[in-house]
N, CA, C and O atoms as a GROMACS GRO file, in nm:
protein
  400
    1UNK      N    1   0.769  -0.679   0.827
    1UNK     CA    2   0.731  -0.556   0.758
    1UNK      C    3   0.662  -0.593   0.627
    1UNK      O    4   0.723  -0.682   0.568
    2UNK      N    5   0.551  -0.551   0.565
    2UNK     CA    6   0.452  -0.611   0.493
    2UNK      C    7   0.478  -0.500   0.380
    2UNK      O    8   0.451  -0.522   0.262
    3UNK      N    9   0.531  -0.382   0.422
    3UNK     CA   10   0.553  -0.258   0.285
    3UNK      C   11   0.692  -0.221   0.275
    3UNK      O   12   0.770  -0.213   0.370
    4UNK      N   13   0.717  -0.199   0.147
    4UNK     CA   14   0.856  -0.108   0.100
    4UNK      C   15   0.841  -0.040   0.001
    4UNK      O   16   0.780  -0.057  -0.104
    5UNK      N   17   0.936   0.085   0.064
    5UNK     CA   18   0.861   0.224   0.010
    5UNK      C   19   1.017   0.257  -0.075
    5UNK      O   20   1.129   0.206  -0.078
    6UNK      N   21   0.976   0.323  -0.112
    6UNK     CA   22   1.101   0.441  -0.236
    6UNK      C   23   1.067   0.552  -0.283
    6UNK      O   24   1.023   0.563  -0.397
    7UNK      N   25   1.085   0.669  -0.189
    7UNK     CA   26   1.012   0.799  -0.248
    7UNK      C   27   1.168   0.883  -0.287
    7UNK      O   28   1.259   0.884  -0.204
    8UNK      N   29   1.181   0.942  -0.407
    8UNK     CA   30   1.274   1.028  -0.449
    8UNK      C   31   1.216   1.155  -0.501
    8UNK      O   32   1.105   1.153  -0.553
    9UNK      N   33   1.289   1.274  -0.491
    9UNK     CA   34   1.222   1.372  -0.558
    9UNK      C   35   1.324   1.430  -0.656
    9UNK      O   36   1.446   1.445  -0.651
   10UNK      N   37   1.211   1.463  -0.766
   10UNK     CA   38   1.303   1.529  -0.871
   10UNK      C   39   1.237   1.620  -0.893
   10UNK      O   40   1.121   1.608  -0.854
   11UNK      N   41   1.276   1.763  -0.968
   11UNK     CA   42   1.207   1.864  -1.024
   11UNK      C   43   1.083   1.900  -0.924
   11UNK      O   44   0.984   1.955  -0.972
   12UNK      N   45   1.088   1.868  -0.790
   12UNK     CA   46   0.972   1.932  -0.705
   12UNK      C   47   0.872   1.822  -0.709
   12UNK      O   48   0.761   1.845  -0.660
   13UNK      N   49   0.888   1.746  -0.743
   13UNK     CA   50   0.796   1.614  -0.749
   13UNK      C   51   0.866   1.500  -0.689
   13UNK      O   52   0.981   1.465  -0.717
   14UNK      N   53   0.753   1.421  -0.567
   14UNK     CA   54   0.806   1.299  -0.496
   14UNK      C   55   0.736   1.173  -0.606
   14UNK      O   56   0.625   1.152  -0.654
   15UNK      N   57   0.868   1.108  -0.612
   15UNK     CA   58   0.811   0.952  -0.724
   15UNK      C   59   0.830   0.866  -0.611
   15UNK      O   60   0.944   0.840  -0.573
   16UNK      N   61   0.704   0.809  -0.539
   16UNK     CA   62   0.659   0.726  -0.452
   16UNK      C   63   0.596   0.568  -0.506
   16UNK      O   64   0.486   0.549  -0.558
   17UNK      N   65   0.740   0.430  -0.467
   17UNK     CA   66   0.695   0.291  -0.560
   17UNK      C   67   0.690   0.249  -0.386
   17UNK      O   68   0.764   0.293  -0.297
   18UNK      N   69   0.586   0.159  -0.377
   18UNK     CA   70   0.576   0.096  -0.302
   18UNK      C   71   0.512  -0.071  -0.358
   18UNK      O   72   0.449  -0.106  -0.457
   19UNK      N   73   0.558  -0.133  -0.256
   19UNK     CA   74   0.521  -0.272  -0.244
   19UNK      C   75   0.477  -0.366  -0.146
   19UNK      O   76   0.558  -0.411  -0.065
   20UNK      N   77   0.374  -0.395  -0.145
   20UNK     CA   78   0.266  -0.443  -0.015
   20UNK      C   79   0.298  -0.556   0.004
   20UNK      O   80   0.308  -0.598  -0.111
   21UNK      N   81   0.326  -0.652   0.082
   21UNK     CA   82   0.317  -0.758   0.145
   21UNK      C   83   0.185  -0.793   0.140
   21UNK      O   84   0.134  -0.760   0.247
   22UNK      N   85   0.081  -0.860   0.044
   22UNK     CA   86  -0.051  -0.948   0.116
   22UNK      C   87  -0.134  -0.994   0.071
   22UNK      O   88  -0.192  -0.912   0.000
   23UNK      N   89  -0.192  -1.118   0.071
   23UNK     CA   90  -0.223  -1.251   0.008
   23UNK      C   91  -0.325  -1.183  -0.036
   23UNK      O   92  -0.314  -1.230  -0.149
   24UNK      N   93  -0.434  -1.099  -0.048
   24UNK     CA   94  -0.512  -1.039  -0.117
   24UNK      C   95  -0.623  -1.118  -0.187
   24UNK      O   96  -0.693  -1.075  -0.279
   25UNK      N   97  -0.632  -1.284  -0.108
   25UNK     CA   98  -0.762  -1.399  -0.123
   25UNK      C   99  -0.861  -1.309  -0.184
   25UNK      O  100  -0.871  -1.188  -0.167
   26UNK      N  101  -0.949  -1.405  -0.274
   26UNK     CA  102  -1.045  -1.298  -0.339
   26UNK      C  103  -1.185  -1.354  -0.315
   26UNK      O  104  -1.291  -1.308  -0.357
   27UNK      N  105  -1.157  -1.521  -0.197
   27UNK     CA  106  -1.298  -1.575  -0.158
   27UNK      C  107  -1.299  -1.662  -0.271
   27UNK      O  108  -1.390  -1.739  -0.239
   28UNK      N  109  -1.255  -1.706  -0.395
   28UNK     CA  110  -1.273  -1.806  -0.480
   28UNK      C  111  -1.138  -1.919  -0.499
   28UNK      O  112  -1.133  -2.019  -0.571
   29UNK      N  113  -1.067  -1.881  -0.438
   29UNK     CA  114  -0.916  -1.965  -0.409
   29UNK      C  115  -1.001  -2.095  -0.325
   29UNK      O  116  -1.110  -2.094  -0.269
   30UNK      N  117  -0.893  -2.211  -0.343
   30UNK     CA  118  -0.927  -2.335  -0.244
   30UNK      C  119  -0.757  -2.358  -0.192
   30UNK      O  120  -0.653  -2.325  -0.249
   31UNK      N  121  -0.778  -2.419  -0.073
   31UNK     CA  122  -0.616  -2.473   0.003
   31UNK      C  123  -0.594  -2.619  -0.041
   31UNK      O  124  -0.661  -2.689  -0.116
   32UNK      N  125  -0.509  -2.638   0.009
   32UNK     CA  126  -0.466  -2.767  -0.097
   32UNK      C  127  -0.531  -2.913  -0.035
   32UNK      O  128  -0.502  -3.028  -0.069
   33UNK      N  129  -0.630  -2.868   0.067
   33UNK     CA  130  -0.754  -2.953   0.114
   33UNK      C  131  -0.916  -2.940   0.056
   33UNK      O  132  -1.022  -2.976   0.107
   34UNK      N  133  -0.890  -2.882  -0.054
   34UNK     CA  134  -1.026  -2.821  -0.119
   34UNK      C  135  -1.067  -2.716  -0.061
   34UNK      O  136  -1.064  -2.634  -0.152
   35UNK      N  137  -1.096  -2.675   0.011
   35UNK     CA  138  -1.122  -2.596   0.101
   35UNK      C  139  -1.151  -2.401   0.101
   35UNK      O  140  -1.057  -2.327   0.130
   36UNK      N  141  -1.254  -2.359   0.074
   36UNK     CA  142  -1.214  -2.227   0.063
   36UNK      C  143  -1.173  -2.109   0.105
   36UNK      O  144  -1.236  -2.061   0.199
   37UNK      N  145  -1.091  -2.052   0.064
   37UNK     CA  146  -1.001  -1.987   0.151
   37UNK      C  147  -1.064  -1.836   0.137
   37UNK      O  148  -1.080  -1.789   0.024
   38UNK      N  149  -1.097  -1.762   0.250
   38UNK     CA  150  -1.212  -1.679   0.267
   38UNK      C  151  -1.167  -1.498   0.223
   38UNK      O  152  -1.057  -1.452   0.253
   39UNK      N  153  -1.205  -1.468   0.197
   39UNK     CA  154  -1.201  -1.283   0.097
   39UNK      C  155  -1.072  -1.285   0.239
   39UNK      O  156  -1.067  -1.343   0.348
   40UNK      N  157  -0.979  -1.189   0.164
   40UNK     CA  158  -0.861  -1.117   0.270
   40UNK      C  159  -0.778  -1.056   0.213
   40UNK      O  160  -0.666  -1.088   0.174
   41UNK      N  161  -0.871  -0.905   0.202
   41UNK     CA  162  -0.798  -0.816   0.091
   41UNK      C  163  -0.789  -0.674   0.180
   41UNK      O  164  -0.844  -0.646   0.287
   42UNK      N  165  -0.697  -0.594   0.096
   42UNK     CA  166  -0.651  -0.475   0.137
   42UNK      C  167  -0.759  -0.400   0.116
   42UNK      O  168  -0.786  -0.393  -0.003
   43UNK      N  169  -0.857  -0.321   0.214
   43UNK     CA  170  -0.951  -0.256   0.150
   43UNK      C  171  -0.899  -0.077   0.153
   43UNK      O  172  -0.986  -0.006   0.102
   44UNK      N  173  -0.814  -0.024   0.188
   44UNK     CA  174  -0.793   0.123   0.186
   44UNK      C  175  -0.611   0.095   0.182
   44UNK      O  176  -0.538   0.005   0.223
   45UNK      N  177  -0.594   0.196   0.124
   45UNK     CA  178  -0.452   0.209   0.156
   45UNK      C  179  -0.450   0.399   0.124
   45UNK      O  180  -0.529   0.459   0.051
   46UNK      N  181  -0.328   0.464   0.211
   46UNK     CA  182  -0.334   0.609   0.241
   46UNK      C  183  -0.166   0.606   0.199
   46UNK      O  184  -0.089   0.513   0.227
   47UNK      N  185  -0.136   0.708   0.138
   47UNK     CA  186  -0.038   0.766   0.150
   47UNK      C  187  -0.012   0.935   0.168
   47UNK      O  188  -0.040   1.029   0.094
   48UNK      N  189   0.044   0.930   0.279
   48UNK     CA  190   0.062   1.094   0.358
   48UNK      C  191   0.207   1.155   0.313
   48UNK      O  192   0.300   1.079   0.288
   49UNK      N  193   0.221   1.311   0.305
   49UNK     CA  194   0.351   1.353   0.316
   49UNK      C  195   0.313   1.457   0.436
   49UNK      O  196   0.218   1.533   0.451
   50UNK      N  197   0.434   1.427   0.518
   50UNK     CA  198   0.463   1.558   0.640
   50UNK      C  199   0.358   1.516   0.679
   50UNK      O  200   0.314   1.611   0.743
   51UNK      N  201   0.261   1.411   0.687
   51UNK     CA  202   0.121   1.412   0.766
   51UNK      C  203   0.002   1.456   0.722
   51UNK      O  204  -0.112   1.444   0.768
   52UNK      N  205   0.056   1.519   0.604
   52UNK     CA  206  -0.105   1.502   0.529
   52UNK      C  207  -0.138   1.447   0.415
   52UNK      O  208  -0.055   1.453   0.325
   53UNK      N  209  -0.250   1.390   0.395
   53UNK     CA  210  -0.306   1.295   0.338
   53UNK      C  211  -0.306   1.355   0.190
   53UNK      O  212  -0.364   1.459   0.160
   54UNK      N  213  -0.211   1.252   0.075
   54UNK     CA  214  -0.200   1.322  -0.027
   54UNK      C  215  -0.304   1.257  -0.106
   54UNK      O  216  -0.401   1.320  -0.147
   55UNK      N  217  -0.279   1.084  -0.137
   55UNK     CA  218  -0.406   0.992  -0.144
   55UNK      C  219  -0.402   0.879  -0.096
   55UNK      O  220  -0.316   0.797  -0.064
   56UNK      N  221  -0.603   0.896  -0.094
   56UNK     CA  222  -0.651   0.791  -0.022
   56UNK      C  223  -0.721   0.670  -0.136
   56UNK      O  224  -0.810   0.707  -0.213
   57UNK      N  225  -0.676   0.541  -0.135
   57UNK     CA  226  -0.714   0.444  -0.219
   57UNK      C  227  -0.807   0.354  -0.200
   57UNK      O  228  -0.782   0.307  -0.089
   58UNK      N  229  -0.907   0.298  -0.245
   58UNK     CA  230  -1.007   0.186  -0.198
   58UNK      C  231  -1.007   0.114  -0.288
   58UNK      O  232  -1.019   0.149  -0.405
   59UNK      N  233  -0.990  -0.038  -0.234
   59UNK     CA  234  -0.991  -0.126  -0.341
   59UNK      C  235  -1.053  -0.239  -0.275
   59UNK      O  236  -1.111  -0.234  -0.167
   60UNK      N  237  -1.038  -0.343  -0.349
   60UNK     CA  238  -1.160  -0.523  -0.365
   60UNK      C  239  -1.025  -0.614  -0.391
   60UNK      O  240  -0.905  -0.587  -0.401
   61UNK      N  241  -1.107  -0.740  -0.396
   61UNK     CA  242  -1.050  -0.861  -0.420
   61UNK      C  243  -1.016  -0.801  -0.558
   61UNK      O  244  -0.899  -0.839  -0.555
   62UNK      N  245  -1.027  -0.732  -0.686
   62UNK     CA  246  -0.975  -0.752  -0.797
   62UNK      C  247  -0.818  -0.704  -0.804
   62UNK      O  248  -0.758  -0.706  -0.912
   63UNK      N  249  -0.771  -0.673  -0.715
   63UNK     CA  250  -0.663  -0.631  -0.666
   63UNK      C  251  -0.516  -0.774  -0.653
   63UNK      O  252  -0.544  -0.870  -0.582
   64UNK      N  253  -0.423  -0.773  -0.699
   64UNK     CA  254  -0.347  -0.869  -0.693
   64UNK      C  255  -0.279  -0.865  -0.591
   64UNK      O  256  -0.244  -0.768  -0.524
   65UNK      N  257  -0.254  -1.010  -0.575
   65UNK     CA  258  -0.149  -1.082  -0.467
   65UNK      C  259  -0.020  -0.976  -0.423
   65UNK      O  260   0.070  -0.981  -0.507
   66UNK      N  261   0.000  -0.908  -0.342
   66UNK     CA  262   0.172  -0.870  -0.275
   66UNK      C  263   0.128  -0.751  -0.382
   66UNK      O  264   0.196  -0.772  -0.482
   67UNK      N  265   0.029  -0.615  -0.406
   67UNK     CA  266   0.046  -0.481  -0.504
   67UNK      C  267   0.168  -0.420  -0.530
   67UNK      O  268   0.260  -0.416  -0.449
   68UNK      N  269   0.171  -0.379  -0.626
   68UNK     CA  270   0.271  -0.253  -0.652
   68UNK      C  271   0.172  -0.142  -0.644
   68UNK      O  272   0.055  -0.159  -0.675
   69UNK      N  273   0.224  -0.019  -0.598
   69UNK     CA  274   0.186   0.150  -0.583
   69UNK      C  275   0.254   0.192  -0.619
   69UNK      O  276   0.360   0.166  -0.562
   70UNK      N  277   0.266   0.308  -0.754
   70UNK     CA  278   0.330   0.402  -0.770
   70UNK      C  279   0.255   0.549  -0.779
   70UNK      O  280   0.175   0.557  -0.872
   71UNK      N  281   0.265   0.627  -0.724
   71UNK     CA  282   0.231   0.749  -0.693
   71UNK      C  283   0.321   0.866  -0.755
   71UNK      O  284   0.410   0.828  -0.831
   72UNK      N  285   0.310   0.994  -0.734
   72UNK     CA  286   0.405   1.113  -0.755
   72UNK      C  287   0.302   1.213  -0.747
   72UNK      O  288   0.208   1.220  -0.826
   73UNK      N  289   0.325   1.304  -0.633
   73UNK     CA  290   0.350   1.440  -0.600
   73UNK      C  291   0.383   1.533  -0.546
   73UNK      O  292   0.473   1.500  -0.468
   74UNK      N  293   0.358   1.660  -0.539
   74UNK     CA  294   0.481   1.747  -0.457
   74UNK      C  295   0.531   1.769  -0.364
   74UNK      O  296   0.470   1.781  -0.257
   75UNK      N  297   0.640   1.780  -0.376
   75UNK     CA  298   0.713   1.753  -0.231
   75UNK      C  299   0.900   1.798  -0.266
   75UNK      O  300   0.943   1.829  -0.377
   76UNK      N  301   0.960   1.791  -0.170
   76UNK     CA  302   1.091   1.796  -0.135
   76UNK      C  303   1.171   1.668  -0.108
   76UNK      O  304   1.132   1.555  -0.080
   77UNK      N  305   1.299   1.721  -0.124
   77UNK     CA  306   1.376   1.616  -0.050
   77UNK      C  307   1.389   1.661   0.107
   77UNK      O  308   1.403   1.775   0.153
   78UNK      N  309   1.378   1.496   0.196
   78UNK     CA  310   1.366   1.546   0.355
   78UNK      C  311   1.235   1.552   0.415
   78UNK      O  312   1.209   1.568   0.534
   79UNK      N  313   1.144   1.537   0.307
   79UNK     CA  314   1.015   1.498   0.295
   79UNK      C  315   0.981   1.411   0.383
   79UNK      O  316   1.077   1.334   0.382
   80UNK      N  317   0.889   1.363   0.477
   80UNK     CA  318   0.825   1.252   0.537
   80UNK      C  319   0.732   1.164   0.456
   80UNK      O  320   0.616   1.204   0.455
   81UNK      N  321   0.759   1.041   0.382
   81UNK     CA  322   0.642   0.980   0.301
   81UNK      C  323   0.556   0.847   0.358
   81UNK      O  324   0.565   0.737   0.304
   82UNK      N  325   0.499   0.864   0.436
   82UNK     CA  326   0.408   0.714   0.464
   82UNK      C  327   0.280   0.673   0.454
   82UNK      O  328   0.169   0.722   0.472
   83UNK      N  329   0.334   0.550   0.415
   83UNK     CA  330   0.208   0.453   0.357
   83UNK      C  331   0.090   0.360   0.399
   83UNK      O  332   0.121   0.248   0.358
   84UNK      N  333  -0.038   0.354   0.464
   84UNK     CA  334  -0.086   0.288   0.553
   84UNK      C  335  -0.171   0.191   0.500
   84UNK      O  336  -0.221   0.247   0.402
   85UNK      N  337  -0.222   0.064   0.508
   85UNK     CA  338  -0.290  -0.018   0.471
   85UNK      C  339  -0.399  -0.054   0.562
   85UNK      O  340  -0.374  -0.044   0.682
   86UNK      N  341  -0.517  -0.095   0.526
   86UNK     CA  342  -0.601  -0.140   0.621
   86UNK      C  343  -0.704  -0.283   0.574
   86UNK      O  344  -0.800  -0.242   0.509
   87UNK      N  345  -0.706  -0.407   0.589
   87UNK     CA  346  -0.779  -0.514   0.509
   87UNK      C  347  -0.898  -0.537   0.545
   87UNK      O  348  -0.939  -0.464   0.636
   88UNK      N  349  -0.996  -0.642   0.492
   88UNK     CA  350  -1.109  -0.622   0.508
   88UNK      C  351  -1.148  -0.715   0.683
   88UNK      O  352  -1.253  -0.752   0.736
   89UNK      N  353  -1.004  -0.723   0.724
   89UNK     CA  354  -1.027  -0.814   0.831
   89UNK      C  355  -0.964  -0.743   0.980
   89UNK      O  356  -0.924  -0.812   1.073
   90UNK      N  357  -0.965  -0.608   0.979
   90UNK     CA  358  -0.917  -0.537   1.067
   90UNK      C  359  -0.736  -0.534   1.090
   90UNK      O  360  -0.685  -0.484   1.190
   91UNK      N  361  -0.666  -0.591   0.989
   91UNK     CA  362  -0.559  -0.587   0.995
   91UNK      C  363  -0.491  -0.454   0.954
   91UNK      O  364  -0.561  -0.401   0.868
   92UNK      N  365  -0.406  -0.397   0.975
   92UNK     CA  366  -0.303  -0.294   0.953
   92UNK      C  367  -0.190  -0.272   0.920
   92UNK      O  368  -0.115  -0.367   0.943
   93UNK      N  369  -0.142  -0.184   0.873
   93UNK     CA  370   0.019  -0.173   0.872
   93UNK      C  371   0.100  -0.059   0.840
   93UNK      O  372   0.043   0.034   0.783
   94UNK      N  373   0.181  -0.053   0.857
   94UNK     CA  374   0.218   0.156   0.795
   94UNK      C  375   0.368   0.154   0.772
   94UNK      O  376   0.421   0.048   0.809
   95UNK      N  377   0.427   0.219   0.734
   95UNK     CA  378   0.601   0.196   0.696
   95UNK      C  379   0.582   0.371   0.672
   95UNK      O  380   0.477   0.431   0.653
   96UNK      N  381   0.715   0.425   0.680
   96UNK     CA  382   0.741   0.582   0.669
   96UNK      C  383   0.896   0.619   0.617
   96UNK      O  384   0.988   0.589   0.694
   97UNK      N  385   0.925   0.673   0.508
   97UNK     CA  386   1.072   0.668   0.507
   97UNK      C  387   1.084   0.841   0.464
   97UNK      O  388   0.996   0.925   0.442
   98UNK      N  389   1.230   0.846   0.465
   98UNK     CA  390   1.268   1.034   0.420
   98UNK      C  391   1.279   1.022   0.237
   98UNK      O  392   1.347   0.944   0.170
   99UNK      N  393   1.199   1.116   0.200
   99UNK     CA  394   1.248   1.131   0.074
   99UNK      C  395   1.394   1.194   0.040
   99UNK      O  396   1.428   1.296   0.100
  100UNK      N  397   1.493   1.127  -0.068
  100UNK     CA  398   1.620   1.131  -0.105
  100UNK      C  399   1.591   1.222  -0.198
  100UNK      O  400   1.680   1.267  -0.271
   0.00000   0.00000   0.00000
């Protein structure tokens, strides 16, 4: 599992921390053979409640190693919150938890 999520709601508002799993290479790194180790970054990441798309993110190599996301908006507790990733190399991933 490459994400972990934590959505709570208070006062009618979901506080959504997530944490990505992913090496997020920026194409100027070398391996410990000199060697360069090629762009392999998260280029979109989505976060939905109940299935609809609250936001949608686009990002680059300036983006760090393993992200933090913190988000917040409205919503309930019992809420559906999930998070989807997509890299610049056709890779994927999605995690979904209940808001507390």
């Amino acid at each position: 599992m490459s994400i972990r999520i934590r959505a709570q709601e208070q006062d009618g508002m979901i506080n959504v921390r997530t944490l990505l799993s992913h090496p997020m290479h920026t194409g100027d790194q070398t391996d410990d053979a000199g060697e360069t180790i090629p762009e392999h970054f998260i280029q979109t990441v989505e976060a939905k409640r109940n299935g609809e798309t609250m936001v949608t993110a686009y990002w680059n190599v300036t983006i760090s190693q393993n992200p933090f996301l913190e988000l917040e908006f409205e919503g309930s507790s019992g809420d559906t919150v999930e998070i989807s990733w997509e890299d610049n190399q056709g890779d994927t991933d999605s995690e979904s938890v209940s808001v507390r």
